[in-house]
mmCIF entry with sequence, helices, sheets and N, C-alpha, C, O atoms, coordinates in Angstrom:
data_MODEL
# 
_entry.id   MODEL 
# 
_entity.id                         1 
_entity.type                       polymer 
_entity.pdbx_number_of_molecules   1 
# 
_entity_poly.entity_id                      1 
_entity_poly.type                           'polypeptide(L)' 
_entity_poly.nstd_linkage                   no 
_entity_poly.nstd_monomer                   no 
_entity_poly.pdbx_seq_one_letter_code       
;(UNK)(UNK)(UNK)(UNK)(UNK)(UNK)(UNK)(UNK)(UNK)(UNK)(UNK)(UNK)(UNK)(UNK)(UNK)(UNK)
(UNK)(UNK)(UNK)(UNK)(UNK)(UNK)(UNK)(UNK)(UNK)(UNK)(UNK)(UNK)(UNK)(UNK)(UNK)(UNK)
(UNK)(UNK)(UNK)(UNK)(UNK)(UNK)(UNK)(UNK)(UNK)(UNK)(UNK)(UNK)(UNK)(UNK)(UNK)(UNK)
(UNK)(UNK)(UNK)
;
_entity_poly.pdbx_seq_one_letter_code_can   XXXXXXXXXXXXXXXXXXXXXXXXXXXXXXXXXXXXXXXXXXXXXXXXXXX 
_entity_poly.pdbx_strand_id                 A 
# 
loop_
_entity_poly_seq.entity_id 
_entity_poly_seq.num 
_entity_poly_seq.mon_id 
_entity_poly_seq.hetero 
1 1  UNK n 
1 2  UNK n 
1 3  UNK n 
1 4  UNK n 
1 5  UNK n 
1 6  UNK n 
1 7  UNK n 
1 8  UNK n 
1 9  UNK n 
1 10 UNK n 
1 11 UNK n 
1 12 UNK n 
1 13 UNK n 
1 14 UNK n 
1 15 UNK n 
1 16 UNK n 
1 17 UNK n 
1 18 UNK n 
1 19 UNK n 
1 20 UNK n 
1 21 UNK n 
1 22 UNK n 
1 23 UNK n 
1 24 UNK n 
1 25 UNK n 
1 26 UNK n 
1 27 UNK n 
1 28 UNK n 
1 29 UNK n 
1 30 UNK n 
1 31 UNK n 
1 32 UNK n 
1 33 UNK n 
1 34 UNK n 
1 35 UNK n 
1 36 UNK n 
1 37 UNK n 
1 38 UNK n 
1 39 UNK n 
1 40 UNK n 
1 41 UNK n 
1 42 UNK n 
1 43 UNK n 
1 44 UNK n 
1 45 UNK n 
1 46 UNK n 
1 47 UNK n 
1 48 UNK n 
1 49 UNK n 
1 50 UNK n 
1 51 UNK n 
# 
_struct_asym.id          A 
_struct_asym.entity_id   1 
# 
loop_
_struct_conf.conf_type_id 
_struct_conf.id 
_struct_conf.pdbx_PDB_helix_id 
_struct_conf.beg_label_comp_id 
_struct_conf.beg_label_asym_id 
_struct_conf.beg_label_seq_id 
_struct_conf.pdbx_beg_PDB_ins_code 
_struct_conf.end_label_comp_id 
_struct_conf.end_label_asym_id 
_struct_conf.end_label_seq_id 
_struct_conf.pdbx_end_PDB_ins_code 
_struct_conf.beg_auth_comp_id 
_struct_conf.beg_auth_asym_id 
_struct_conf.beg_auth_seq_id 
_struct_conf.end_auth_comp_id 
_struct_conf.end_auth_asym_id 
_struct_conf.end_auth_seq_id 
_struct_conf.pdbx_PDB_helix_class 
_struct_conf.details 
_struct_conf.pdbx_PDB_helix_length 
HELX_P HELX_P1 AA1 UNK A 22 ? UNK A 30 ? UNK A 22 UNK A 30 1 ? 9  
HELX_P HELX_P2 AA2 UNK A 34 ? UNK A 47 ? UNK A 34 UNK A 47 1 ? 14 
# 
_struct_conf_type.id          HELX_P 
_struct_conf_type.criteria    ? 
_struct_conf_type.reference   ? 
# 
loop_
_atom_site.group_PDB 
_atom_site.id 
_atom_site.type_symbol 
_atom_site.label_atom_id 
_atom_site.label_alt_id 
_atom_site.label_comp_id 
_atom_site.label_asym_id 
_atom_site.label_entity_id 
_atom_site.label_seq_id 
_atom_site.pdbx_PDB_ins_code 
_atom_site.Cartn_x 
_atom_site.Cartn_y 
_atom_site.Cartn_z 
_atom_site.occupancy 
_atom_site.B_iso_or_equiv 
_atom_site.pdbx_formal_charge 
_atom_site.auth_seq_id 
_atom_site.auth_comp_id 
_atom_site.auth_asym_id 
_atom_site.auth_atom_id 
_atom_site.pdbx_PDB_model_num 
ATOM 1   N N  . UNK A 1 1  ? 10.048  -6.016 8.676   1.00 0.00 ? 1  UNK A N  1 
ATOM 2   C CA . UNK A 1 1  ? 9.238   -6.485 7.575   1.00 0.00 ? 1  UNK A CA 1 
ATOM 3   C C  . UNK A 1 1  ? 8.627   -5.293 6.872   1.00 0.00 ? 1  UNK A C  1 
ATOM 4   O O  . UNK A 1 1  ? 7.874   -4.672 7.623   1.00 0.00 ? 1  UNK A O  1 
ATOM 5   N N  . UNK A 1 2  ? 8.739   -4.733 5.514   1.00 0.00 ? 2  UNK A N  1 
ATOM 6   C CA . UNK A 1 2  ? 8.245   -4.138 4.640   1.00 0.00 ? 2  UNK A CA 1 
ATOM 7   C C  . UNK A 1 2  ? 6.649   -4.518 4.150   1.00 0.00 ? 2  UNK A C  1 
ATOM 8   O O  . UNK A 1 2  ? 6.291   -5.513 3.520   1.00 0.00 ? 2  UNK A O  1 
ATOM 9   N N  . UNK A 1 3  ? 5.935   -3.547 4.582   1.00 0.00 ? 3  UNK A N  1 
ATOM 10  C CA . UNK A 1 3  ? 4.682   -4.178 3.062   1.00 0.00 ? 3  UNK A CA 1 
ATOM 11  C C  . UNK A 1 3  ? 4.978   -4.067 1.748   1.00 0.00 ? 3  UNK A C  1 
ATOM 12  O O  . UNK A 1 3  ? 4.830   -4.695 0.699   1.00 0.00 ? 3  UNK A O  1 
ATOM 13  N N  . UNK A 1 4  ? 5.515   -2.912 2.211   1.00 0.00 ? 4  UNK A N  1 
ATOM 14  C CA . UNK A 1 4  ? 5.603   -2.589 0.439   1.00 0.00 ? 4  UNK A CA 1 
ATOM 15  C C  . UNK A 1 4  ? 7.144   -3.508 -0.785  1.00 0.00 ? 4  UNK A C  1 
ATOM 16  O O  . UNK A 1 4  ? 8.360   -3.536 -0.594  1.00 0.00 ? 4  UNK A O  1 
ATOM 17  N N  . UNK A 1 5  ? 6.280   -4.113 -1.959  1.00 0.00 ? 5  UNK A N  1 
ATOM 18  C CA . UNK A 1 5  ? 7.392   -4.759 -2.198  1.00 0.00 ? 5  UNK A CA 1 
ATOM 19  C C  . UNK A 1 5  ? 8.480   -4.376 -2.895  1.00 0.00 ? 5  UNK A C  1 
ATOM 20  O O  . UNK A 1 5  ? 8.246   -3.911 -4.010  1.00 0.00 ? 5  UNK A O  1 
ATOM 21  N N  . UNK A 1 6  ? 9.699   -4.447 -2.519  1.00 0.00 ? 6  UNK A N  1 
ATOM 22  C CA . UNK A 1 6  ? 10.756  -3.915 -3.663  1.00 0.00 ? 6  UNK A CA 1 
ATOM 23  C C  . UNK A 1 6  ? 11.067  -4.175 -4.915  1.00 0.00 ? 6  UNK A C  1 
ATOM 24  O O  . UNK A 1 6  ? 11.760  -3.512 -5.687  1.00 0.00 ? 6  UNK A O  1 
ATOM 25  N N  . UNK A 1 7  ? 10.310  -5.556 -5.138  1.00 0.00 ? 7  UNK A N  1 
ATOM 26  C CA . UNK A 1 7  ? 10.745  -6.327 -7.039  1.00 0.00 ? 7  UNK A CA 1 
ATOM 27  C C  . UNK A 1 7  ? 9.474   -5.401 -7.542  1.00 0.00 ? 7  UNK A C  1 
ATOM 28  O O  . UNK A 1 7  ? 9.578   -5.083 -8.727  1.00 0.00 ? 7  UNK A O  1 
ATOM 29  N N  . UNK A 1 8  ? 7.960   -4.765 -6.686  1.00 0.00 ? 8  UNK A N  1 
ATOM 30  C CA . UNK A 1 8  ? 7.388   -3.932 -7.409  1.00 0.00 ? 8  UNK A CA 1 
ATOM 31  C C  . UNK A 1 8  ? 7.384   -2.109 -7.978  1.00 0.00 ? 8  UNK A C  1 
ATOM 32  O O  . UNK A 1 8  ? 6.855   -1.296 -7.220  1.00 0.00 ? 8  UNK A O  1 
ATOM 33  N N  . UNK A 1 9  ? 7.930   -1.670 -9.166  1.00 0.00 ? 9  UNK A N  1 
ATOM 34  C CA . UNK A 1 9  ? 7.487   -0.301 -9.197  1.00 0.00 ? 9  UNK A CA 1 
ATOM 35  C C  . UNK A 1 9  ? 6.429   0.188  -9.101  1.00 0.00 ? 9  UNK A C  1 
ATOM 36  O O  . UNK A 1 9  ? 5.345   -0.296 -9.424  1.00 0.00 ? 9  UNK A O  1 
ATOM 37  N N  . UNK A 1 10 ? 6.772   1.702  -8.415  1.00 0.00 ? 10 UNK A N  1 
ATOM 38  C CA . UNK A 1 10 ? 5.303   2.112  -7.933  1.00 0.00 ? 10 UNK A CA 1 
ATOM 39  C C  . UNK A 1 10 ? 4.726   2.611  -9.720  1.00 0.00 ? 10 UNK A C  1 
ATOM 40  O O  . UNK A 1 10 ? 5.201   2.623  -10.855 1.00 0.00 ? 10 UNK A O  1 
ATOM 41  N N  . UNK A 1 11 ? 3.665   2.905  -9.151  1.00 0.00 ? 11 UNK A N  1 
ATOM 42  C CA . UNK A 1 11 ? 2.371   2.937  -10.591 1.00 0.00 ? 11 UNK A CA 1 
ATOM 43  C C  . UNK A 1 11 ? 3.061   4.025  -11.351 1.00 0.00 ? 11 UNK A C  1 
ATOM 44  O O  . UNK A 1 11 ? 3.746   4.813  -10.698 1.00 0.00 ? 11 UNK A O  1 
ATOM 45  N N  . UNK A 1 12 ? 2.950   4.199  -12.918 1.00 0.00 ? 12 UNK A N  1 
ATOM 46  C CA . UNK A 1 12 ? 3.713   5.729  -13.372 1.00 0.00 ? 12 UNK A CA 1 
ATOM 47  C C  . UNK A 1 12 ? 2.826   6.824  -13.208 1.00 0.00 ? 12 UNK A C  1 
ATOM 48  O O  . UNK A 1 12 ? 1.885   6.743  -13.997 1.00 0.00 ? 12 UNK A O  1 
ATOM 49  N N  . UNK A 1 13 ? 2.796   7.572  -12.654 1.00 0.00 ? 13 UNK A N  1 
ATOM 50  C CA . UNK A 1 13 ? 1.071   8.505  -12.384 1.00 0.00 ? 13 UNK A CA 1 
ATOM 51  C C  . UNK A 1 13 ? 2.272   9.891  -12.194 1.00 0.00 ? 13 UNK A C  1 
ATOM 52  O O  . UNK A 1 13 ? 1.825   10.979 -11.830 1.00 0.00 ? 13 UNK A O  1 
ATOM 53  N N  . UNK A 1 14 ? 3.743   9.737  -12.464 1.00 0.00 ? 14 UNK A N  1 
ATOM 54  C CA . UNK A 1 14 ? 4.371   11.176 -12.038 1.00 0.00 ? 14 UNK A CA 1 
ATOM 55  C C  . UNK A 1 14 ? 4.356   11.123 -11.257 1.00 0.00 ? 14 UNK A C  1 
ATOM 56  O O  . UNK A 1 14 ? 4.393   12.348 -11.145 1.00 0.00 ? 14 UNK A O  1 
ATOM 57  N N  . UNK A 1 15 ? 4.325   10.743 -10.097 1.00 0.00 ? 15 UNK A N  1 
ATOM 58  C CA . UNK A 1 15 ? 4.459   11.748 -8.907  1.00 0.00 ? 15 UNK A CA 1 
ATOM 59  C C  . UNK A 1 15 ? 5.188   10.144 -8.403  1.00 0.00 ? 15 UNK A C  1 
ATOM 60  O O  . UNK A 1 15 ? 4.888   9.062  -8.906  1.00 0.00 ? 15 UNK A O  1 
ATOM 61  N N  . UNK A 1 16 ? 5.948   10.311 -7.566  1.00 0.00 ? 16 UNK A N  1 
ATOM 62  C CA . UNK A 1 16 ? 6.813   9.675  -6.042  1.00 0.00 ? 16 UNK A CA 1 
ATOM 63  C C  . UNK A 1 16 ? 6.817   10.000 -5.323  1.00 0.00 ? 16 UNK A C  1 
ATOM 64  O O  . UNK A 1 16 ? 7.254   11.145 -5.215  1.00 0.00 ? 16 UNK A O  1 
ATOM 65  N N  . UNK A 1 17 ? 6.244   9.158  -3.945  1.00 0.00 ? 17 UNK A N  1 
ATOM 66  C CA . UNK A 1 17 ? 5.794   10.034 -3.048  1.00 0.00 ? 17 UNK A CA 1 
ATOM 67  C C  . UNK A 1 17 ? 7.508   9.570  -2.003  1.00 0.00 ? 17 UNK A C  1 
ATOM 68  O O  . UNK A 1 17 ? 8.291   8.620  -2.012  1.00 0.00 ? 17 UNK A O  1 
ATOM 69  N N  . UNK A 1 18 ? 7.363   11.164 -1.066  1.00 0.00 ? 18 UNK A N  1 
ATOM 70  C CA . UNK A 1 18 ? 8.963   10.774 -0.437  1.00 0.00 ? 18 UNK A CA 1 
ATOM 71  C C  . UNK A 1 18 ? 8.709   9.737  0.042   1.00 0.00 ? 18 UNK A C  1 
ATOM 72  O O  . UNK A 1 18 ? 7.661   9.098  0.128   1.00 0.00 ? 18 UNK A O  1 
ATOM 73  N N  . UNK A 1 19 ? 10.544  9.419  0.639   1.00 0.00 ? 19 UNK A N  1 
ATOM 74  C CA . UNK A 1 19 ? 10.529  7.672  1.115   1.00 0.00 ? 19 UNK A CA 1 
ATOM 75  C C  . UNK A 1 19 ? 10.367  8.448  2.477   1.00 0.00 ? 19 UNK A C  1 
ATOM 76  O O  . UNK A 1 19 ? 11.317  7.877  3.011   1.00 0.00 ? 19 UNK A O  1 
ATOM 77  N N  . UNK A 1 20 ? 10.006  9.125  3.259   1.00 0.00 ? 20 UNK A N  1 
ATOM 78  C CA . UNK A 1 20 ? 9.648   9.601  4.741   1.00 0.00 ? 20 UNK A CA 1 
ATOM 79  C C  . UNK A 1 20 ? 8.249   8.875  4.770   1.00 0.00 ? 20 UNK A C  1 
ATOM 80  O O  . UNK A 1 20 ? 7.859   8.086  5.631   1.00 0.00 ? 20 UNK A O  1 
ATOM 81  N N  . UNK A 1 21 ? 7.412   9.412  3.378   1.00 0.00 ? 21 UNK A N  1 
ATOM 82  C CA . UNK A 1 21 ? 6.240   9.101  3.632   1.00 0.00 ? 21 UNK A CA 1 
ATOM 83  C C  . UNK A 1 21 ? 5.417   7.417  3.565   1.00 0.00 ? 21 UNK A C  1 
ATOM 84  O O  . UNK A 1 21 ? 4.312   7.027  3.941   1.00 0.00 ? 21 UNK A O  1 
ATOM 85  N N  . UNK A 1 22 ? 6.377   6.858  3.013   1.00 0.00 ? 22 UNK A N  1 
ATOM 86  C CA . UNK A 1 22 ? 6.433   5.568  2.743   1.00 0.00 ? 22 UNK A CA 1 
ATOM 87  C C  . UNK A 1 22 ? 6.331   5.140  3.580   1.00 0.00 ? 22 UNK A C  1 
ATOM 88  O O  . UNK A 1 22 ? 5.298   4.642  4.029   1.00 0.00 ? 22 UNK A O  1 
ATOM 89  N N  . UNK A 1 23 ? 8.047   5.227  4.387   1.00 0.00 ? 23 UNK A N  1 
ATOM 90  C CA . UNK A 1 23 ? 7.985   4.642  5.765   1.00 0.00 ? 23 UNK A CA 1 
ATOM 91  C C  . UNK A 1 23 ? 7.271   4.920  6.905   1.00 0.00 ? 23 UNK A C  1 
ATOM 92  O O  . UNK A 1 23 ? 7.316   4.498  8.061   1.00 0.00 ? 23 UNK A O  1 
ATOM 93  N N  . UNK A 1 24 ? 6.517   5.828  6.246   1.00 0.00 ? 24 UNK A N  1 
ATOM 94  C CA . UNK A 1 24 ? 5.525   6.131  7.880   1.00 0.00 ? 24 UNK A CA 1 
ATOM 95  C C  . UNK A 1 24 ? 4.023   5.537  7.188   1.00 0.00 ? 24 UNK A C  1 
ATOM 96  O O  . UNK A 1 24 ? 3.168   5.124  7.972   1.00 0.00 ? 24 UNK A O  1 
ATOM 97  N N  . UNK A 1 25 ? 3.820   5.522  6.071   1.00 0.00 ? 25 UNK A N  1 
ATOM 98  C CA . UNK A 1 25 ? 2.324   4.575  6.006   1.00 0.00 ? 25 UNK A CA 1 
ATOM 99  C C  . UNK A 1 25 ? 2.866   2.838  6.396   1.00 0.00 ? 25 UNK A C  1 
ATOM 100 O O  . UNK A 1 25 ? 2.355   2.208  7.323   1.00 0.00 ? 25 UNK A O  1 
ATOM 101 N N  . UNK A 1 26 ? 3.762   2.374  5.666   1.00 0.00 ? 26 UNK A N  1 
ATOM 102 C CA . UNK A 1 26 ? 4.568   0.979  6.218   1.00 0.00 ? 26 UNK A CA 1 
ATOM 103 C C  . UNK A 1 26 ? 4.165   0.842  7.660   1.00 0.00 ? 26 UNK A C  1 
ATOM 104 O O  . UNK A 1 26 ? 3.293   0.068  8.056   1.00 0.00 ? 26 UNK A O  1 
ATOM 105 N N  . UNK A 1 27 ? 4.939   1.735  8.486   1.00 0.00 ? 27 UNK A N  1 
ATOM 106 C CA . UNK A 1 27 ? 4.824   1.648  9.853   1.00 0.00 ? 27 UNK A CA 1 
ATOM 107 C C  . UNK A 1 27 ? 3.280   1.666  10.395  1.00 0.00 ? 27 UNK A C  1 
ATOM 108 O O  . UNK A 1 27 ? 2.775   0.952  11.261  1.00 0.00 ? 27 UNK A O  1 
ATOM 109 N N  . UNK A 1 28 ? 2.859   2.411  9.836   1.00 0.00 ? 28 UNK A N  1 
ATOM 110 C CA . UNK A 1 28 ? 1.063   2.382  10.343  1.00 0.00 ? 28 UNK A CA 1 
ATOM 111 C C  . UNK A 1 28 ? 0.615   1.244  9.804   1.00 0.00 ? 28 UNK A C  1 
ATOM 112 O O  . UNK A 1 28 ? -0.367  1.057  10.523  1.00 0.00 ? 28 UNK A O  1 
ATOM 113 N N  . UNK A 1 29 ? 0.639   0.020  8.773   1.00 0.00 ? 29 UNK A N  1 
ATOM 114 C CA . UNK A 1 29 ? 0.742   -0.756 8.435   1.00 0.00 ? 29 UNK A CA 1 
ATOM 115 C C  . UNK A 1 29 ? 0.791   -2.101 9.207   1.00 0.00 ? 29 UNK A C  1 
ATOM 116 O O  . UNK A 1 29 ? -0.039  -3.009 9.268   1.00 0.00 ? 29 UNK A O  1 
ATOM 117 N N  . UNK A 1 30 ? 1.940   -1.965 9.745   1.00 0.00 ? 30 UNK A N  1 
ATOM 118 C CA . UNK A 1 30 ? 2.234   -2.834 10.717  1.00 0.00 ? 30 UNK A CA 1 
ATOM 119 C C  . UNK A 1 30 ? 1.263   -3.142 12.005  1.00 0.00 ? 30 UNK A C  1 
ATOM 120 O O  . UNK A 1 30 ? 0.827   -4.278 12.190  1.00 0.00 ? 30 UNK A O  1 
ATOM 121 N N  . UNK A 1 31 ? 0.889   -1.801 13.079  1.00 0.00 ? 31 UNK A N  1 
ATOM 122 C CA . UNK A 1 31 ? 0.290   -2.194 13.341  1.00 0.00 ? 31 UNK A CA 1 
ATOM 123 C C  . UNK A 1 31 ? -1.487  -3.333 13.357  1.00 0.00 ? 31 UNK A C  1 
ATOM 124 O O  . UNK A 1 31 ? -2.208  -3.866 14.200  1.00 0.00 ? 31 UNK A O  1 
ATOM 125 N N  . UNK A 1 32 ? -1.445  -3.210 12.214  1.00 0.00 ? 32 UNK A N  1 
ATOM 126 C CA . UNK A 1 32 ? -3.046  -3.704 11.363  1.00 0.00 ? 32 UNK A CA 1 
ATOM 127 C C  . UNK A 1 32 ? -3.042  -5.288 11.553  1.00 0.00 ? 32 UNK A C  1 
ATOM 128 O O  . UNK A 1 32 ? -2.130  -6.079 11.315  1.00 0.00 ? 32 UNK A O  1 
ATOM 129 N N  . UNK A 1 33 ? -4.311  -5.521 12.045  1.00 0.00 ? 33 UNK A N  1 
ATOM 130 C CA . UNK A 1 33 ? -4.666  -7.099 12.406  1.00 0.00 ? 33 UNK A CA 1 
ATOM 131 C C  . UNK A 1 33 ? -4.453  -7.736 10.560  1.00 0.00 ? 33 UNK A C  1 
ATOM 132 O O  . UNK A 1 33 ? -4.497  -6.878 9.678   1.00 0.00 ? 33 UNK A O  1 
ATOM 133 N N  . UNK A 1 34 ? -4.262  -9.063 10.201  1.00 0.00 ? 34 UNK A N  1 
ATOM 134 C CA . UNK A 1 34 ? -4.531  -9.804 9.443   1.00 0.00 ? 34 UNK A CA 1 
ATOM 135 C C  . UNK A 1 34 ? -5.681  -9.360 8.577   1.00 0.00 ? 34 UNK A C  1 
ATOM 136 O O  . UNK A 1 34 ? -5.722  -8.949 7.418   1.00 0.00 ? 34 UNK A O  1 
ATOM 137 N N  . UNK A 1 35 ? -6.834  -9.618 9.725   1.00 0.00 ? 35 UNK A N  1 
ATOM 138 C CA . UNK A 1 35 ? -8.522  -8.974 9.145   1.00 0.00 ? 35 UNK A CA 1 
ATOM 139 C C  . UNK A 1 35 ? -8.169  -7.598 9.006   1.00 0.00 ? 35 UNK A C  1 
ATOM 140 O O  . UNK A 1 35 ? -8.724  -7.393 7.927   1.00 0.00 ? 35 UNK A O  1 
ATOM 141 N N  . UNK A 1 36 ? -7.788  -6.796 9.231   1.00 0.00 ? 36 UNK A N  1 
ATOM 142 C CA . UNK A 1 36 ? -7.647  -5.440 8.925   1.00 0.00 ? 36 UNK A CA 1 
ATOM 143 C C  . UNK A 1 36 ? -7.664  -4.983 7.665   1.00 0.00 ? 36 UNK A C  1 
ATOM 144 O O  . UNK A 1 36 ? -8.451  -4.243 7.075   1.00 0.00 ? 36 UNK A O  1 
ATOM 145 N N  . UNK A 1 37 ? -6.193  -5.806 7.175   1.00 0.00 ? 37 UNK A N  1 
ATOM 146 C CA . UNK A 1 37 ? -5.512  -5.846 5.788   1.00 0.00 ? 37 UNK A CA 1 
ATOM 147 C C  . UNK A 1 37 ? -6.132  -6.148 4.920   1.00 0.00 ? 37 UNK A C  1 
ATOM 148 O O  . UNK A 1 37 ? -6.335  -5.500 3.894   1.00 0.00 ? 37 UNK A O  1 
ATOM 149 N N  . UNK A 1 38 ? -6.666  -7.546 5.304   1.00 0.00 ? 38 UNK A N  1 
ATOM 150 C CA . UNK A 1 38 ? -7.426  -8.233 4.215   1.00 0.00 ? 38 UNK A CA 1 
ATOM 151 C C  . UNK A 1 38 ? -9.196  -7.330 4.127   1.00 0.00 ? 38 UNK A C  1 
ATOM 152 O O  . UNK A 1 38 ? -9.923  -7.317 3.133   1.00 0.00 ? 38 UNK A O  1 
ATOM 153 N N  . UNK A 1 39 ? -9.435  -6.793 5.227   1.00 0.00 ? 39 UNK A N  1 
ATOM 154 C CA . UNK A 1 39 ? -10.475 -5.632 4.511   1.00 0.00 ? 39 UNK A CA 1 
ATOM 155 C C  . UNK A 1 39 ? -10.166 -4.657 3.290   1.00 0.00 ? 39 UNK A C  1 
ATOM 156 O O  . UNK A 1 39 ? -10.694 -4.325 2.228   1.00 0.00 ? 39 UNK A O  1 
ATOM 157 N N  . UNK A 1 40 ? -8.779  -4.323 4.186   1.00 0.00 ? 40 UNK A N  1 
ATOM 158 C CA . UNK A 1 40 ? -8.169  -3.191 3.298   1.00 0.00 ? 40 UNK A CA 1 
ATOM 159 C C  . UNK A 1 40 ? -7.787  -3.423 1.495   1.00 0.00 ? 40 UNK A C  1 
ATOM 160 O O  . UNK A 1 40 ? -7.491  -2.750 0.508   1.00 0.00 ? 40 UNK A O  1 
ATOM 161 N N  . UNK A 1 41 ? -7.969  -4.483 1.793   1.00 0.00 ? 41 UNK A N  1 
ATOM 162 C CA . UNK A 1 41 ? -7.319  -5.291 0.105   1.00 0.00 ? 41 UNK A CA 1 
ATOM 163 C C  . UNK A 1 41 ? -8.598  -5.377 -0.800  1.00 0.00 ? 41 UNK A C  1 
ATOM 164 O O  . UNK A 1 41 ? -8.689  -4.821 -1.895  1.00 0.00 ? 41 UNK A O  1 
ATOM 165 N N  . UNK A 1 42 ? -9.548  -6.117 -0.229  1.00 0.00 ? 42 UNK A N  1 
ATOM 166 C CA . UNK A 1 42 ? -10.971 -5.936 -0.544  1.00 0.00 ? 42 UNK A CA 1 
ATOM 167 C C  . UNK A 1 42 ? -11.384 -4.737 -1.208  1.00 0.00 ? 42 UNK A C  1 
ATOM 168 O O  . UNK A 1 42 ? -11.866 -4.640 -2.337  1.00 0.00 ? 42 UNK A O  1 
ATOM 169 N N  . UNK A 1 43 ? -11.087 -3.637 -0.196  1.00 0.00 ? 43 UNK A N  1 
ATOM 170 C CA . UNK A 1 43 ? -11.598 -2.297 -0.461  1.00 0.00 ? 43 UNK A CA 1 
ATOM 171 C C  . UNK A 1 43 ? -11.260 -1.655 -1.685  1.00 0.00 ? 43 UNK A C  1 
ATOM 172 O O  . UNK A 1 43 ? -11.938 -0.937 -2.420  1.00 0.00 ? 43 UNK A O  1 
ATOM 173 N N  . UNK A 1 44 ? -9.842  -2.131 -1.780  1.00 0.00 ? 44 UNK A N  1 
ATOM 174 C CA . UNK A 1 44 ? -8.793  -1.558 -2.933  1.00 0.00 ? 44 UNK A CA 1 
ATOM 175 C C  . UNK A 1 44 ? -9.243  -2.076 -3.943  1.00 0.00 ? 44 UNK A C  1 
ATOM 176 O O  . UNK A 1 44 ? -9.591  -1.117 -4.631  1.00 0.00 ? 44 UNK A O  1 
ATOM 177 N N  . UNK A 1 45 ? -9.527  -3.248 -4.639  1.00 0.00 ? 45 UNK A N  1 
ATOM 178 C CA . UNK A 1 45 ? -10.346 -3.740 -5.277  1.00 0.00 ? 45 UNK A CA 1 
ATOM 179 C C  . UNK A 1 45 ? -11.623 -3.491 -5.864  1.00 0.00 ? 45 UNK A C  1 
ATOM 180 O O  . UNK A 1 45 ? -11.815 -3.156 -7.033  1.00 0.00 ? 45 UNK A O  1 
ATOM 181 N N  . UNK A 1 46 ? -12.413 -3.661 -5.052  1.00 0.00 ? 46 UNK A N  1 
ATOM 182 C CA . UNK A 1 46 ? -13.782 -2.993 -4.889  1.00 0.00 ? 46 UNK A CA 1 
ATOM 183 C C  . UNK A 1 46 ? -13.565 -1.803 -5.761  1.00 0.00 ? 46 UNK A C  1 
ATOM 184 O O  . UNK A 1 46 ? -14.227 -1.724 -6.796  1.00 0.00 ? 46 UNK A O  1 
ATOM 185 N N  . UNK A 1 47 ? -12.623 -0.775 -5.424  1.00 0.00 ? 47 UNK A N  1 
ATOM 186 C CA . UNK A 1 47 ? -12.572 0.150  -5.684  1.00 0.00 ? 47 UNK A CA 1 
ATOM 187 C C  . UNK A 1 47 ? -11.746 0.479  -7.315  1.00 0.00 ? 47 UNK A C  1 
ATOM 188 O O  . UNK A 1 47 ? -12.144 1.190  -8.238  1.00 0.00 ? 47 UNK A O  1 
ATOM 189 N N  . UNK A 1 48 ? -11.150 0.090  -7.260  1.00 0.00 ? 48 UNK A N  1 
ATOM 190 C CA . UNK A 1 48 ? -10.163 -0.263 -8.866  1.00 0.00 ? 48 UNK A CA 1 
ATOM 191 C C  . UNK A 1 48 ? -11.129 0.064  -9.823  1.00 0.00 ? 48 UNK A C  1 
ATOM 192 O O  . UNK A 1 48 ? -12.341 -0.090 -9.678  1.00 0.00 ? 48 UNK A O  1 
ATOM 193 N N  . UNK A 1 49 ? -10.557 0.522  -10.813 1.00 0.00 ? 49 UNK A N  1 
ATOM 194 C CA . UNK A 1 49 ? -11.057 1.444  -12.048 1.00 0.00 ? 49 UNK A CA 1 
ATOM 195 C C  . UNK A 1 49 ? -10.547 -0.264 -12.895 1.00 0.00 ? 49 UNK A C  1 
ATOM 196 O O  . UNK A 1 49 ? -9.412  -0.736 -12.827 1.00 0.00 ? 49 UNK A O  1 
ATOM 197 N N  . UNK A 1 50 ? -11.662 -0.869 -13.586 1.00 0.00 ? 50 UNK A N  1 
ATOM 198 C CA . UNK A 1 50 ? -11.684 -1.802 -14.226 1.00 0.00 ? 50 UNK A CA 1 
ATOM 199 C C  . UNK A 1 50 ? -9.982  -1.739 -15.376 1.00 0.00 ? 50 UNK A C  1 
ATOM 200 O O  . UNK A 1 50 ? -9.643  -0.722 -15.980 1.00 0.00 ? 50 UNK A O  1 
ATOM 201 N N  . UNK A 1 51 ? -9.370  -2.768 -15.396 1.00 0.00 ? 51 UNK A N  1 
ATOM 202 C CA . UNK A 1 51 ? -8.516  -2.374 -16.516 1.00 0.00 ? 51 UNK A CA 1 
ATOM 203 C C  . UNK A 1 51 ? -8.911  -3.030 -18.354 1.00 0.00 ? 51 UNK A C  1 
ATOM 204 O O  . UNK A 1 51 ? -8.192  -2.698 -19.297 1.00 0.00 ? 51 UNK A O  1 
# 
């Protein structure tokens, strides 16, 4: 199972980060409780530069 989704491109900001590094935040990913994530989503939010 992927987090990350494939129908999404990543943001245009220049830069791509390698697919080594991908698959190793993914994988750290995985281990993460439900509540983990859903903190983590929160946070991201929270944090977001208004559009």
């Amino acid at each position: 199972m992927s987090v990350l989704p494939s129908s999404t491109p990543p943001p245009s900001t220049g830069y791509t980060p390698p697919l080594e590094l991908l698959q190793a935040a993914d994988d750290m990913l995985l281990g993460d409780s439900p509540g983990e994530l859903a903190d983590a989503g929160r946070a991201y939010i929270a944090d977001a530069p208004p559009k």
